[in-house]
C-alpha beads as a LAMMPS data file, in Angstrom:
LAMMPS data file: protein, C-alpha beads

240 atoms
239 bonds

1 atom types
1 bond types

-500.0 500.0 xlo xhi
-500.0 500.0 ylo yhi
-500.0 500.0 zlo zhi

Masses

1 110.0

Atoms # bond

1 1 1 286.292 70.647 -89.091
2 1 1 283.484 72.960 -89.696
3 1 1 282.165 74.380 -86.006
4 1 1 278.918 73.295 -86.632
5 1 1 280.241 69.456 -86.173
6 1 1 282.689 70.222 -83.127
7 1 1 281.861 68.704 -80.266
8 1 1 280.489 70.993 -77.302
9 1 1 283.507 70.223 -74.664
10 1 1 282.528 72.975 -72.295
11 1 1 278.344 73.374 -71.359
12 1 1 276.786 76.568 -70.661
13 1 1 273.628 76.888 -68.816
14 1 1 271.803 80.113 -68.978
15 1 1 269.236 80.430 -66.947
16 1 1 267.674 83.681 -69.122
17 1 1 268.072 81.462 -72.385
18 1 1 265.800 82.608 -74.476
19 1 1 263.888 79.388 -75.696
20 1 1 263.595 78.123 -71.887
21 1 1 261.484 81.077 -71.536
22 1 1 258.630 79.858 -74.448
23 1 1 258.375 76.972 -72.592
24 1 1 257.797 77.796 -69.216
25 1 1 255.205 80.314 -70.478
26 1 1 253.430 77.477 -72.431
27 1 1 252.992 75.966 -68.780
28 1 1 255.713 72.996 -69.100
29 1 1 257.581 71.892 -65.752
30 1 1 261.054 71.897 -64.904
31 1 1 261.341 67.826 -66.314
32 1 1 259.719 69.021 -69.353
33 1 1 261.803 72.192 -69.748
34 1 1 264.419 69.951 -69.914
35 1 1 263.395 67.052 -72.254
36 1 1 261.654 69.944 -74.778
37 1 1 265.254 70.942 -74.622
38 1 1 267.048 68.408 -74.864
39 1 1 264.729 67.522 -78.344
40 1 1 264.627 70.506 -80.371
41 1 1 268.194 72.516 -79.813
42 1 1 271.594 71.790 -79.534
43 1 1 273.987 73.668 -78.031
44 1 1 277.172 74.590 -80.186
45 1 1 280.578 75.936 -79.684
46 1 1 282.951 77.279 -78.466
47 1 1 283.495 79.694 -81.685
48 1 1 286.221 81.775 -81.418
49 1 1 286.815 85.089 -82.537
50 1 1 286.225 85.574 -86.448
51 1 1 284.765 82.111 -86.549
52 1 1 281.578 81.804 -88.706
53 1 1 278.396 80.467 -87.319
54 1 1 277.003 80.859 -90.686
55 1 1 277.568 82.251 -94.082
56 1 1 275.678 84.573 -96.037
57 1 1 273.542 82.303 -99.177
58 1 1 273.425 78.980 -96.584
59 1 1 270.607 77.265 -96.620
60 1 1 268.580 78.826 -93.477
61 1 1 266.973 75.631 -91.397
62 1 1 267.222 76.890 -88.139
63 1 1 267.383 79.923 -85.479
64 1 1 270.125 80.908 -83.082
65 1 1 270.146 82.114 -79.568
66 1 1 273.517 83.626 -78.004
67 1 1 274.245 80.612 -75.267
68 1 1 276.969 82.426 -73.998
69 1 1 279.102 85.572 -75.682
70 1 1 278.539 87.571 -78.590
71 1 1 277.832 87.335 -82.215
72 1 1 277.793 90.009 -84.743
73 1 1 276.293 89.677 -88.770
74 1 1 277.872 91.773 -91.445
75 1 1 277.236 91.646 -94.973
76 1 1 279.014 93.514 -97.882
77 1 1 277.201 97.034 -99.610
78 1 1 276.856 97.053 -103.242
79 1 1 279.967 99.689 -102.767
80 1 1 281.667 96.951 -101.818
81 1 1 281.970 98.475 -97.743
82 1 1 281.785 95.586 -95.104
83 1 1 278.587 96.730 -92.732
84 1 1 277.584 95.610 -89.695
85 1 1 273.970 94.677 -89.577
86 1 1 273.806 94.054 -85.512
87 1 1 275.148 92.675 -82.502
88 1 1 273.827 90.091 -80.377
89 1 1 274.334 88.970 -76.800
90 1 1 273.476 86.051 -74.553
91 1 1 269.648 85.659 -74.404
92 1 1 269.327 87.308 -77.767
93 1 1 267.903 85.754 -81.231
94 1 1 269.699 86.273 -84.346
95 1 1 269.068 84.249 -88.012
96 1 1 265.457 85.259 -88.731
97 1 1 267.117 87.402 -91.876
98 1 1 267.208 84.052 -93.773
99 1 1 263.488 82.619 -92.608
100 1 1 261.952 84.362 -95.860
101 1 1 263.964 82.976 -98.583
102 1 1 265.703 80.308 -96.701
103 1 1 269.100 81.502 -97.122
104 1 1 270.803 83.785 -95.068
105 1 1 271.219 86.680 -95.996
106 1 1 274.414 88.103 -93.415
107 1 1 277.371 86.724 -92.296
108 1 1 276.987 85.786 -88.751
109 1 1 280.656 85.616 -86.886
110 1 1 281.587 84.980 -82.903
111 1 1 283.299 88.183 -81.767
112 1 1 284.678 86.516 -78.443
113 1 1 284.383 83.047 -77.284
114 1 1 280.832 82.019 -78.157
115 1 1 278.592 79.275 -77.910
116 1 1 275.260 79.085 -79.451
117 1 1 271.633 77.551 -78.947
118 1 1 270.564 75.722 -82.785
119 1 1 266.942 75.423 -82.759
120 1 1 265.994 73.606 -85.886
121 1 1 262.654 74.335 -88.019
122 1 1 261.982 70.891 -88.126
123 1 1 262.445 70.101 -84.484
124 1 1 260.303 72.859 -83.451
125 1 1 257.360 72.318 -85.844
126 1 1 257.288 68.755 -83.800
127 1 1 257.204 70.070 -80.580
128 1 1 254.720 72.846 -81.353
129 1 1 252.223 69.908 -82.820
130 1 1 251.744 69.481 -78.783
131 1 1 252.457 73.001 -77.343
132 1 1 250.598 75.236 -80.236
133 1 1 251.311 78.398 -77.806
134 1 1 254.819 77.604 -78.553
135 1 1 254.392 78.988 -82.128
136 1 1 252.911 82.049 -80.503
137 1 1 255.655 82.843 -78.581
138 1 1 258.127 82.620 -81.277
139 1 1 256.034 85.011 -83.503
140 1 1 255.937 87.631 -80.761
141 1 1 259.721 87.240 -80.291
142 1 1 260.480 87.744 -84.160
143 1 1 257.836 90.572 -84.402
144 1 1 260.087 92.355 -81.613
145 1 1 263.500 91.403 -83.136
146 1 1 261.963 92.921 -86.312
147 1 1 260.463 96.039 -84.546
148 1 1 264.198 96.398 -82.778
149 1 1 265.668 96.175 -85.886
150 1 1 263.436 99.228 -87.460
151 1 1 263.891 101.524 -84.531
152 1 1 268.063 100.826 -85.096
153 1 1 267.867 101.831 -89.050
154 1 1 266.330 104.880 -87.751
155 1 1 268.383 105.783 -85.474
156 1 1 271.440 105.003 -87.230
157 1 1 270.870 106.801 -89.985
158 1 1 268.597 109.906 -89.142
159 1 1 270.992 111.661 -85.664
160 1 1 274.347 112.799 -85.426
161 1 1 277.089 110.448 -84.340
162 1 1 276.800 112.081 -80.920
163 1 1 273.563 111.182 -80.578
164 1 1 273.652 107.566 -82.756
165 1 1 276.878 106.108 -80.583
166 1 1 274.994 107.262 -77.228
167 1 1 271.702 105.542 -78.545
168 1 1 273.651 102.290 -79.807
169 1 1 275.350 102.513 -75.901
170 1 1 271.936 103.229 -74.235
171 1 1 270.300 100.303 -76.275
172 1 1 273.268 97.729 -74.970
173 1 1 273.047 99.054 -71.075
174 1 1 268.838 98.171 -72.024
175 1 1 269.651 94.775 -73.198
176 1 1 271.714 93.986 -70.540
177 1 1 269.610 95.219 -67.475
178 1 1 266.914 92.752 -69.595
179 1 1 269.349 89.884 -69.980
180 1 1 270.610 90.415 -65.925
181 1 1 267.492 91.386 -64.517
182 1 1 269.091 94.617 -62.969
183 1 1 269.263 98.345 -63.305
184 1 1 273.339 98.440 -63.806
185 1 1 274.692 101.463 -65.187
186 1 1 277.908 99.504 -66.698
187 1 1 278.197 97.989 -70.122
188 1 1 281.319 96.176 -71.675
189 1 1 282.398 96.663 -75.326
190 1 1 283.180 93.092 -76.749
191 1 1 283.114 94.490 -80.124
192 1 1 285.909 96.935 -81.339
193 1 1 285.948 100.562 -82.322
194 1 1 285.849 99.245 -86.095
195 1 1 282.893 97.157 -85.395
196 1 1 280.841 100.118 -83.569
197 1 1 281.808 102.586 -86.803
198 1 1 280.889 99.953 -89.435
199 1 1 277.719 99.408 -87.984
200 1 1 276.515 103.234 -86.794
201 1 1 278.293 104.620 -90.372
202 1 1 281.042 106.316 -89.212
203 1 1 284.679 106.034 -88.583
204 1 1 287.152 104.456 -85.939
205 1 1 288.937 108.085 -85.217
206 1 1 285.618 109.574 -85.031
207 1 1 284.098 107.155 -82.555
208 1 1 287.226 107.278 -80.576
209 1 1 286.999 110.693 -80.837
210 1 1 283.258 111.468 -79.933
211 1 1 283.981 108.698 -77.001
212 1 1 286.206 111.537 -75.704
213 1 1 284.285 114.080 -75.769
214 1 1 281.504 111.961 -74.348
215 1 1 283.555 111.567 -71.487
216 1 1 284.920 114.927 -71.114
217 1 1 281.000 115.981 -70.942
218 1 1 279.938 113.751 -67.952
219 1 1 277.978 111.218 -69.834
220 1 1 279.808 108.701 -69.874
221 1 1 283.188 106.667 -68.144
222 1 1 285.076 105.052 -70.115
223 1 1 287.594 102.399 -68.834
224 1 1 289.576 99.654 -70.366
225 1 1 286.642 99.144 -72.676
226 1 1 284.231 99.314 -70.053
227 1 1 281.761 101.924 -70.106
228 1 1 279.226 103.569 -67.320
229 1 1 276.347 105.834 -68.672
230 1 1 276.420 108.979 -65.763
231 1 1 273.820 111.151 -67.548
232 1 1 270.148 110.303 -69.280
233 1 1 270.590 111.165 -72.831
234 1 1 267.399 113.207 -73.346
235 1 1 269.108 116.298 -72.593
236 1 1 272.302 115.188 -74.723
237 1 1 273.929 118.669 -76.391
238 1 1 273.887 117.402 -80.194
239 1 1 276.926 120.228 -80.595
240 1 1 279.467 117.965 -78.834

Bonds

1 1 1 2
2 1 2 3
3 1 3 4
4 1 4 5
5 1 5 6
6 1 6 7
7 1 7 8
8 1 8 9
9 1 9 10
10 1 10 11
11 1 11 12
12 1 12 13
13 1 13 14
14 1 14 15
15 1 15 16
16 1 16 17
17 1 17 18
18 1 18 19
19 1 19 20
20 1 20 21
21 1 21 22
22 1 22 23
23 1 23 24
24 1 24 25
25 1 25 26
26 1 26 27
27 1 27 28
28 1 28 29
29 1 29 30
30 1 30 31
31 1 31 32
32 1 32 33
33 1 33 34
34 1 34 35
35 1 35 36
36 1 36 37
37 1 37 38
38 1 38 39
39 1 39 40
40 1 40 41
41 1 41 42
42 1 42 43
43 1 43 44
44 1 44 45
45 1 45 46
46 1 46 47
47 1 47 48
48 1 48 49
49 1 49 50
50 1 50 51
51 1 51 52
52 1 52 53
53 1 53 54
54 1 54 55
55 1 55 56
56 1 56 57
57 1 57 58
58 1 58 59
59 1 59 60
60 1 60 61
61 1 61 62
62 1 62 63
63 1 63 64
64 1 64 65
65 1 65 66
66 1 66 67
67 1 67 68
68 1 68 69
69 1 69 70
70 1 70 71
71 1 71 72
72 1 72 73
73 1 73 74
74 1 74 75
75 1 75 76
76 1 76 77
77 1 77 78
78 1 78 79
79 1 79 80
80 1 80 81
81 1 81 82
82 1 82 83
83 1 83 84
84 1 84 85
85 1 85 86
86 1 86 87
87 1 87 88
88 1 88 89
89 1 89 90
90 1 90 91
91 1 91 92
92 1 92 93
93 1 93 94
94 1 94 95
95 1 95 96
96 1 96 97
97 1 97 98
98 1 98 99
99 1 99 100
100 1 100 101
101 1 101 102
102 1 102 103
103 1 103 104
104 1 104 105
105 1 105 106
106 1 106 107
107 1 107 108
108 1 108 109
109 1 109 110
110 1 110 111
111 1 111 112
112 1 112 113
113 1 113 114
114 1 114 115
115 1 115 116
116 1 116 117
117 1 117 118
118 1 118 119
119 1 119 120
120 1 120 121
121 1 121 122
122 1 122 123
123 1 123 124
124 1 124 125
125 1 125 126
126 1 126 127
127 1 127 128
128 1 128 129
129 1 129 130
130 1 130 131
131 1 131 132
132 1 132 133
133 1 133 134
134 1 134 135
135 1 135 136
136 1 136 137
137 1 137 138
138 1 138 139
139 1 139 140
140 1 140 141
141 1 141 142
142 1 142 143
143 1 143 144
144 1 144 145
145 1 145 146
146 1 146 147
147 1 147 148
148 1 148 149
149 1 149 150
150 1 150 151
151 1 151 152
152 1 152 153
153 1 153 154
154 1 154 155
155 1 155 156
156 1 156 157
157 1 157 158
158 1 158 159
159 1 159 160
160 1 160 161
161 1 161 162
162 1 162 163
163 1 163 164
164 1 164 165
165 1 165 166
166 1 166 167
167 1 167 168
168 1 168 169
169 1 169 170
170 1 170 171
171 1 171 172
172 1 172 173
173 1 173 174
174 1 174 175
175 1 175 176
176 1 176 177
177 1 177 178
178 1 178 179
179 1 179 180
180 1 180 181
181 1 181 182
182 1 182 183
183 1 183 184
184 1 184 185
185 1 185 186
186 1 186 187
187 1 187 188
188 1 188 189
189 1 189 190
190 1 190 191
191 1 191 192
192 1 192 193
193 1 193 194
194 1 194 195
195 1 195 196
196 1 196 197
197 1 197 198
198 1 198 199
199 1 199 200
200 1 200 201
201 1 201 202
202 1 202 203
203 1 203 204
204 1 204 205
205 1 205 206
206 1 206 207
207 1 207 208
208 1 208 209
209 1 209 210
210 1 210 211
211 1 211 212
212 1 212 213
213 1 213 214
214 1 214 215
215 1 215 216
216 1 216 217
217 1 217 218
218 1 218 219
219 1 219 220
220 1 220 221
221 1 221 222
222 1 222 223
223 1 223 224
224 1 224 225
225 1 225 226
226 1 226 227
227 1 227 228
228 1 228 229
229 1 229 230
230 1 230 231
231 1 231 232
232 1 232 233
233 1 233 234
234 1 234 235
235 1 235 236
236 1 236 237
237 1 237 238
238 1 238 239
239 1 239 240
């Protein structure tokens, strides 16, 4: 059975979820919240790890928010490398690659248990006939997913791996204080050590290896997976 057809057998409310948010700040109460909802998305999942949400050259009809988890999109190079395009968490948007052309254009897979948020084009353009604003909102988010997106490509390809794996770890600890509403220090690495080098252009020995010497030069803790940021990377040594 394809996991866009199983049935959701255990519900996850997020109170951060990300399409909650455009309607409270269209003015809608909480019985509204819930019946705007309830009409335009549908909550999917579980996914398991390596399950697809969706394939690259689907027809694109809808967005996703992260429910609950996290979901990473990969496509192949021309070179025929697998790279990893991004990584998203609870709260966060993902699928606007395919809005242009209709068709995704990444692989999107579940890279722990992970349930989704489907909010269909259809559905929304409905909704939005009475709440305008609501279009609005979804602009701004997709102009900030796309201006995310350009500050990553430059940072993943212009610094050295010192540098790019202590801006992809900075980024995450952002994203989570965001998502949390906190100033925590510690972030946890659902994705492996492959993952992190396909998608900063590097290697698994050489992220495990600059990991170390992250450690070994106060920035960083790194336990089980687990990692607290110690130092503000703005006076990062670039030799390490």
């Amino acid at each position: 059975m394809s996991p866009k057809l199983r049935v959701v057998k255990e519900h996850h409310r997020c109170a951060h979820c990300l399409f909650r948010r455009f309607f409270v700040n269209v003015g809608l109460n909480c019985d509204q919240i819930d019946q705007a909802g309830q009409t335009t998305t549908t909550n999917i999942g579980p996914y398991f790890p390596g399950e697809y949400i969706y394939r690259a050259g689907e027809s694109c009809n809808a967005l996703y928010v992260v429910h609950a988890g996290t979901v990473k999109t990969e496509t192949v190079t021309f070179d025929g490398d697998l790279h990893i395009s991004g990584f998203y968490m609870a709260g966060e948007l993902f699928g606007a690659d395919g809005i242009h052309q209709r068709r995704f254009a990444t692989d999107a897979l579940a890279i722990e248990k992970t349930w989704v948020c489907e909010l269909t084009f259809d559905k929304w353009a409905i909704l939005a006939k009475d709440y305008p604003d609501l279009q609005n909102q979804l602009i701004t988010e997709l102009g900030r997913v796309i201006a995310h997106k350009e500050h990553e490509a430059l940072s993943t390809h212009h610094h050295l791996l010192a540098q790019r794996l202590m801006g992809f770890l900075t980024d995450l600890q952002y994203r989570v204080r965001v998502r949390q509403g906190n100033q925590t220090n510690e972030i946890k690495l659902t994705m492996t050590k492959t993952d992190i080098a396909r998608y900063l252009g590097a290697t698994p020995e050489s992220i495990s290896r600059m990991l170390g010497k992250l450690e070994k030069a106060g920035y960083i803790v790194n336990s089980k997976r687990r990692i607290r940021i110690l130092k503000d990377t703005t006076d990062l040594d670039i030799a390490i």
